[in-house]
N, C-alpha and C positions, 0 to 999 in steps of 0.2 A: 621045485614047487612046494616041495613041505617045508625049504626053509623061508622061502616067501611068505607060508602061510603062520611059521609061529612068529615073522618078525610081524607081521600086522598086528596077529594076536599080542604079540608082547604090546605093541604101538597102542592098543585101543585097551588094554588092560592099563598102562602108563595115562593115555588121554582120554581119561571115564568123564562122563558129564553127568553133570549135579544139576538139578533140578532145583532152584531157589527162590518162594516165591514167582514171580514172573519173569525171572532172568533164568538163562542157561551157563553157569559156570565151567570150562575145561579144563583141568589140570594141564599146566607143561610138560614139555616133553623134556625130559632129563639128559637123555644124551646130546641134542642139539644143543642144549642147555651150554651143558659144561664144554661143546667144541666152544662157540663162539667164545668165551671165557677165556680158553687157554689162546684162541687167535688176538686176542685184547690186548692179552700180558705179555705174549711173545712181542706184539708190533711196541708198547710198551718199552720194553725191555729194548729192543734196538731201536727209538728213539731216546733212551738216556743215553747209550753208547755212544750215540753221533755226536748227542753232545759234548761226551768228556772227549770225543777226539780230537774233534774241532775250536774247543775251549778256547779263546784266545789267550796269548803268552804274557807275562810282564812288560810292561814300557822300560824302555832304556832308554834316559835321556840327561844330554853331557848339562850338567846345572850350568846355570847365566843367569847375570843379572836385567833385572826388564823395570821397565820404565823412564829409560830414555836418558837426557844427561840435563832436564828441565827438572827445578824443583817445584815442591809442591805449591808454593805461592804462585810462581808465577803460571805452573797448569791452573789452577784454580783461575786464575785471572783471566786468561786466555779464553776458559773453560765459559768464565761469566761474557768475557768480550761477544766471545762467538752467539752465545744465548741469546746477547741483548740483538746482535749482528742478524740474527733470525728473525726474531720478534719484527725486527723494523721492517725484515724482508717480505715478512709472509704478511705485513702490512701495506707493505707498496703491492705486492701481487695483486692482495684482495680490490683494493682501489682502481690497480689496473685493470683487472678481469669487470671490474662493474664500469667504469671509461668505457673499456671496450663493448661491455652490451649494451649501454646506453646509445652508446655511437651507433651502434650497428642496429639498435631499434629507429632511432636517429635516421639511418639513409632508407631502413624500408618504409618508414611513415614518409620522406621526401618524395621517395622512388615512385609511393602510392598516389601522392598528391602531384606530382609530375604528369601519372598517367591520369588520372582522373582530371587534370587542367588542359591535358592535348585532349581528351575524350571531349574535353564539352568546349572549345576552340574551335576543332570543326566541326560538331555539332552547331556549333553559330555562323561559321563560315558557310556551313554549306544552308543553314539557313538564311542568311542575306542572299546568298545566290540564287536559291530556289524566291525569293522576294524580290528582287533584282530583274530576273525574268519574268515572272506574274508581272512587273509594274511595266516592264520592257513591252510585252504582249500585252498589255493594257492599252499604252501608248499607240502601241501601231494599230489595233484595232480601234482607237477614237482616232488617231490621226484620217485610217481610210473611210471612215463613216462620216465623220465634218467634210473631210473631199467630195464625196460621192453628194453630202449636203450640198454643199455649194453648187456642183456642176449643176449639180438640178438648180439651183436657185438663179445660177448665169443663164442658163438655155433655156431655164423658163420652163421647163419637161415638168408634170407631174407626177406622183408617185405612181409607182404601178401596185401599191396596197390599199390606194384612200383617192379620192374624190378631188377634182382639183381644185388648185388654190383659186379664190375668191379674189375678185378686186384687183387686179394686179397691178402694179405699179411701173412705171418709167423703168427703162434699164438702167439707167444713170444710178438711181436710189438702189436698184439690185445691187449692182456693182461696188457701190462704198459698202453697203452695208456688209456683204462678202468677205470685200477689204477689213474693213475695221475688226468682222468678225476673226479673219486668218492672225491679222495681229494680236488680238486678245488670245488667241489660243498659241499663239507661237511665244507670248510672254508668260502665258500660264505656266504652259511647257518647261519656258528657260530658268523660271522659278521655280519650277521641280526640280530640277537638275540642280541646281545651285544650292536647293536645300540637304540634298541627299549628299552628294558633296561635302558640303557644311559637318553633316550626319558622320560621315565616313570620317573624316577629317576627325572630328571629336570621339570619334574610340579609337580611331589610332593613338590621340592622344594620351586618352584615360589608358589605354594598355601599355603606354612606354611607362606610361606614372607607375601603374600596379610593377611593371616590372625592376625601375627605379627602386621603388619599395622593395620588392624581394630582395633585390642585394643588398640592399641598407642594414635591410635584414640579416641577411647571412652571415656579410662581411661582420656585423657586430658581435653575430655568436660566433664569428672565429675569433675576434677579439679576447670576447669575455673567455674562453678558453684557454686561450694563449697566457692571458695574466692569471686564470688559478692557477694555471700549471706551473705557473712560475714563483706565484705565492706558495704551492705545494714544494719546491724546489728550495726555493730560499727555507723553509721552515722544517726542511730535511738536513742542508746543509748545518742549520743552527743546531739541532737538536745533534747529528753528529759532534760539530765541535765542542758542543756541551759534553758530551760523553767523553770523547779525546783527553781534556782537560782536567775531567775527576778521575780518568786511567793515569794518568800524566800523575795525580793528587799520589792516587795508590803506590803506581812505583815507585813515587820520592819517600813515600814513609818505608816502605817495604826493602828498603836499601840503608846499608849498615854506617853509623854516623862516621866523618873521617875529620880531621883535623879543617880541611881547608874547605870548606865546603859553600858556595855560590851564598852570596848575601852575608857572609861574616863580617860581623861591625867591627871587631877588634882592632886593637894597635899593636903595633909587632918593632921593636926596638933592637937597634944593632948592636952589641957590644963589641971591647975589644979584642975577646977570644977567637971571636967567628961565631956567634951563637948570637942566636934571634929569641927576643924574651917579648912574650904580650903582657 
């Protein structure tokens, strides 16, 4: 216990506090101090050892020659061939990547207008049918009310809403009248029918046309397609063979002069010895 009590005392003799202004200043503590210090140096210390053990060694390697058995012209040429070979490629890419989005913007504006053409198709279909029947239910109810007219007008019966008819005439005049009246309404009728007819008849017409149309259509933009692509094609093939021919230009200067060489105008004369003299 008393040595507990002078290592305190030593501790708070070592960590005095200074009163500074509005701050509390504490001296360090020394001996913690210098452990951590000497724990520093020692870890210190065995990591430069690791280092020099683990050092790696000299390279050992058997000398050879590199660069291939191509000389420098002709890498160099190869070198440019392949450049211009890329250039043109990463130009057809680009052309193609934009083809293809266009195209593919192309089928979903179709695909849209496709559905938006069947949406309102039978939107109209099934409006003439709901009109078809209104006109259908038209018909038979005027048909049964002229009937129910007439019987009354044959039998002579007056209405069971109204007061009867006045004056009444001969059957005979009932009877044509009747008649003539059933004919007038059975020609009304048939020229209803005939018109509507007529009617139907003439949008089937107009929609074979519109459809006529769309393919005229289509078929022309596959056309016009087909010929860029083929203007693209021819004026790819061209500009290669343009190229081909000034690489063709290069390697004939790039090649060492020989005596006999392709286009020689000279004249070459036999003598007697065996010898050729131009």
């Amino acid at each position: 216990s008393e040595e507990k009590q002078s290592g305190q005392a030593s501790v708070y003799q070592q960590q005095q506090k200074q009163y500074v202004a509005p701050y509390v200043v504490i001296t360090p503590n020394e001996t913690k101090r210098n452990q951590l210090q000497q724990i520093a140096k020692r870890e210190l210390d065995d990591l430069e050892r690791w280092k020099e053990e683990h050092r790696p060694g000299p390279i050992k390697l058997v000398p050879q020659r590199l660069g291939g058995k191509e000389s420098e012209a002709q890498a160099r040429q190869k070198q440019q061939m392949m450049l211009m070979q890329s250039k043109y490629q990463q130009k057809h890419k680009r052309e193609e990547y934009v083809k293809a989005k266009k195209a593919a913007e192309e089928d979903e504006i179709l695909k849209k207008r496709a559905i938006q053409r069947e949406k309102a198709e039978t939107l109209e279909v099934k409006k003439r049918q709901q009109e078809m029947q209104r006109r259908e239910m038209f018909l038979e109810d005027q048909y049964y009310k002229t009937n129910e007219l007439l019987n009354r007008l044959e039998l002579g019966l007056p209405k069971s809403d109204s007061c009867q008819i006045a004056n009444r005439g001969p059957k005979s005049t009932a009877w044509t009248t009747s008649r003539t009246y059933r004919q007038v309404l059975r020609e009304n009728e048939n020229r209803r029918l005939e018109e509507m007819k007529q009617e139907q008849r003439k949008k089937a017409e107009l929609m074979e046309f519109k459809q006529k149309q769309k393919e005229e259509a289509r078929t022309r933009v596959l056309q016009n397609e087909q010929r860029r692509y083929l203007q693209l094609l021819l004026i790819f093939c061209c500009i290669l063979r343009v190229n081909n021919a000034f690489l063709d230009r290069l390697q004939n200067k790039t090649r060492p002069n020989s005596i006999c060489q392709p286009g020689y105008s000279g004249s070459l004369e036999y003598l007697s010895d065996g010898a050729w003299v131009s």
